[in-house]
C-alpha positions in Angstrom: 44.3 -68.2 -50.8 45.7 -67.9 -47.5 49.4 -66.4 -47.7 51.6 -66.2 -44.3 54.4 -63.9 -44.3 57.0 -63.8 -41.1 60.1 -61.0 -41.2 58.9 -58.3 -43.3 59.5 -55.4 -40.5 62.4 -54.9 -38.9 62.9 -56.2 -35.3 62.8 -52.7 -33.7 59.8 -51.7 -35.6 58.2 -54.6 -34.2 59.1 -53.8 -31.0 58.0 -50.0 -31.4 54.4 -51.3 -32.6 53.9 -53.7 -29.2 55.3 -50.7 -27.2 52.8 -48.3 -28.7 49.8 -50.3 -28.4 50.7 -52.0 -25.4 51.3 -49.0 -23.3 49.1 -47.8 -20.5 48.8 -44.6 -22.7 47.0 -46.3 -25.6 43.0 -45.6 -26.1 41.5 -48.9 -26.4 37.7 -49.1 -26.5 35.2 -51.9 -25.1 32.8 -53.5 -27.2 30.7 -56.7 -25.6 30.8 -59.0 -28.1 33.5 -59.7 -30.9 30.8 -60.5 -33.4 27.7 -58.8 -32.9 24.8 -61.1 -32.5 26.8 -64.3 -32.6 28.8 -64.5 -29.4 29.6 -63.2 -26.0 33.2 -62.6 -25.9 34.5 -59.1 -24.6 37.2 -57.6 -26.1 38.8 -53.9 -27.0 39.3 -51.9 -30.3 40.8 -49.1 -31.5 40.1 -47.9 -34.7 42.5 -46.1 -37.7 40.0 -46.0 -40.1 35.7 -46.1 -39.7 34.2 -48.6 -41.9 31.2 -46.8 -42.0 32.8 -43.7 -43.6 36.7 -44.6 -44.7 37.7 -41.8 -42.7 41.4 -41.8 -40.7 40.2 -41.5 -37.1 43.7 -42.2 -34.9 46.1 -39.9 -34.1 48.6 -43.1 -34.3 47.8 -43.6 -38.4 51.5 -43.2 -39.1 51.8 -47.1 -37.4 49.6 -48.9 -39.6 50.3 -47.0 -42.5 54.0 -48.0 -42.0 53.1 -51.6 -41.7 51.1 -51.5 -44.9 54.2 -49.6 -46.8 56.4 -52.4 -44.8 53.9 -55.3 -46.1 53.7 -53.9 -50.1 57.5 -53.6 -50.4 58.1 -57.6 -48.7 55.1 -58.9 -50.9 54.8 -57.0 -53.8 50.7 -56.5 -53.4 50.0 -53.1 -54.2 46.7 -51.5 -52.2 44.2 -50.4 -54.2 41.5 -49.1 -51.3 41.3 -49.2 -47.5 37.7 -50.1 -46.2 38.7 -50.2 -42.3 42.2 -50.6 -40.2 41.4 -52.0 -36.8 43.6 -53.5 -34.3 41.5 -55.7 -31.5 42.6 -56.4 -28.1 41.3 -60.0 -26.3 42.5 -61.1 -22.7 42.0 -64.5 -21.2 38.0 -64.8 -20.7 36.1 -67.6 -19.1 33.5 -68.4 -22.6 31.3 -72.0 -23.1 33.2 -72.6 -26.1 36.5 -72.0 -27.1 36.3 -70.2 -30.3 34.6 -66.9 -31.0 32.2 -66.7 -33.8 33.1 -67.6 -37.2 32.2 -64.6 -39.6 33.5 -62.3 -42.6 34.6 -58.7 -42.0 32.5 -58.1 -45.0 29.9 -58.7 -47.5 31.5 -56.9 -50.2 34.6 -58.4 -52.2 38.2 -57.7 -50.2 41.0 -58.8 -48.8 42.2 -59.2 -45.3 45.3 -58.3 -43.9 46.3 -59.7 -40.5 49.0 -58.5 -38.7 50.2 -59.9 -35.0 51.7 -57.7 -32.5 52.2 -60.0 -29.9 53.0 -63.8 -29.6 50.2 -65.4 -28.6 47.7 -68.6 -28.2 44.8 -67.7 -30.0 45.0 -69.0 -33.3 43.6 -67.7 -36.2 41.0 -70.4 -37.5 39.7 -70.9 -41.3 36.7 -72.8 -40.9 36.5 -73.9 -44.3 40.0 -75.1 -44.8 40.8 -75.8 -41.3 44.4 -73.9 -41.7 45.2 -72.5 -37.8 47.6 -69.8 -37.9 49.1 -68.9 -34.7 49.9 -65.1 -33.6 53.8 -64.7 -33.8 55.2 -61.3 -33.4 55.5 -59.5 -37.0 53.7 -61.9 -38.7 51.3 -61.0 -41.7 48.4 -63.4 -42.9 46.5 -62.4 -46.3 43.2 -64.1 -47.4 40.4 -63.6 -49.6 37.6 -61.4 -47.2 35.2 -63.9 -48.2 36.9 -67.0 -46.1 35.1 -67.4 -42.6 37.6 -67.7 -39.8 37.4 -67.0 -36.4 40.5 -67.0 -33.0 40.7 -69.4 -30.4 40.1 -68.0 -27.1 43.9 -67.2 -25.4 44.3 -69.4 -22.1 47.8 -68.6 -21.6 48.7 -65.4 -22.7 48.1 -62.1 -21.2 46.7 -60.7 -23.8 46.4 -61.5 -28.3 46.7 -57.9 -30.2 46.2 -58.2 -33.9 46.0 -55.2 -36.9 43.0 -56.6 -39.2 42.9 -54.3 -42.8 40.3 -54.6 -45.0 41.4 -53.2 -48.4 41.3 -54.7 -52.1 43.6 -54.6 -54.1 45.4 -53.4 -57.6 
């Protein structure tokens, strides 16, 4: 099951989110790798809730938590648990291949939400379907957590933000 859903927040809360996480203001943090162990691909994260420990860590919560609200009411999915809200930041990057490395969020049962802030390059790739889903502002993707995918390295864009929840479901 991979479900794509375009148009379920309103343009100026679209434009609100890439404001807010776009702005020179906005804590993003390094990591070296976007999967550990499997690639070398820099990129930035900031986190609204740990993974480790479930805990809301961001002073911004209210912005996901909207989009999730926003994404319920257009779908009709109801969330049953949150495991981790993280939106990742990736610039152009000079990498030996062109995709980062294809993974799972996690090894337990649950469902990914993405959400893209930005147009983009930088598709999303689901390596065992081959579906490519390319980042268009406001869109939502949902898909069983235990598909592999990975993202196509942006060539042409500034920059590829994107909101990845890891919740189950009701």
């Amino acid at each position: 099951m991979i479900e794509i859903y375009d148009n379920l927040i309103e343009p100026h809360y679209v434009t609100h989110i890439q404001e807010t996480m776009l702005s020179p203001s906005f804590p993003w943090y390094y990591a070296p790798t976007t999967v550990p162990d499997k690639d070398e691909v820099p990129w930035f994260f900031h986190n609204f809730v740990e993974e480790e420990t479930g805990k809301y860590t961001s002073p911004y919560m209210n912005i996901p938590m909207n989009m999730l609200d926003m994404f319920m009411l257009g779908t009709g999915y109801e969330i049953d648990k949150i495991f981790r809200i993280r939106a990742n930041l990736t610039f152009p990057v000079k990498y030996p291949d062109e995709l980062t490395a294809s993974h799972v969020d996690q090894e337990i049962p649950h469902y990914v939400i993405l959400y893209y802030v930005n147009d983009s390059d930088g598709e999303t790739i689901f390596v065992d379907s081959g579906m490519e889903v390319s980042p268009v502002a406001g869109r939502f993707v949902i898909f069983d957590g235990s598909n592999h995918h990975c993202a196509r390295l942006i060539k042409k864009s500034k920059q590829r933000v994107v909101f990845n929840f890891n919740v189950t479901l009701k």
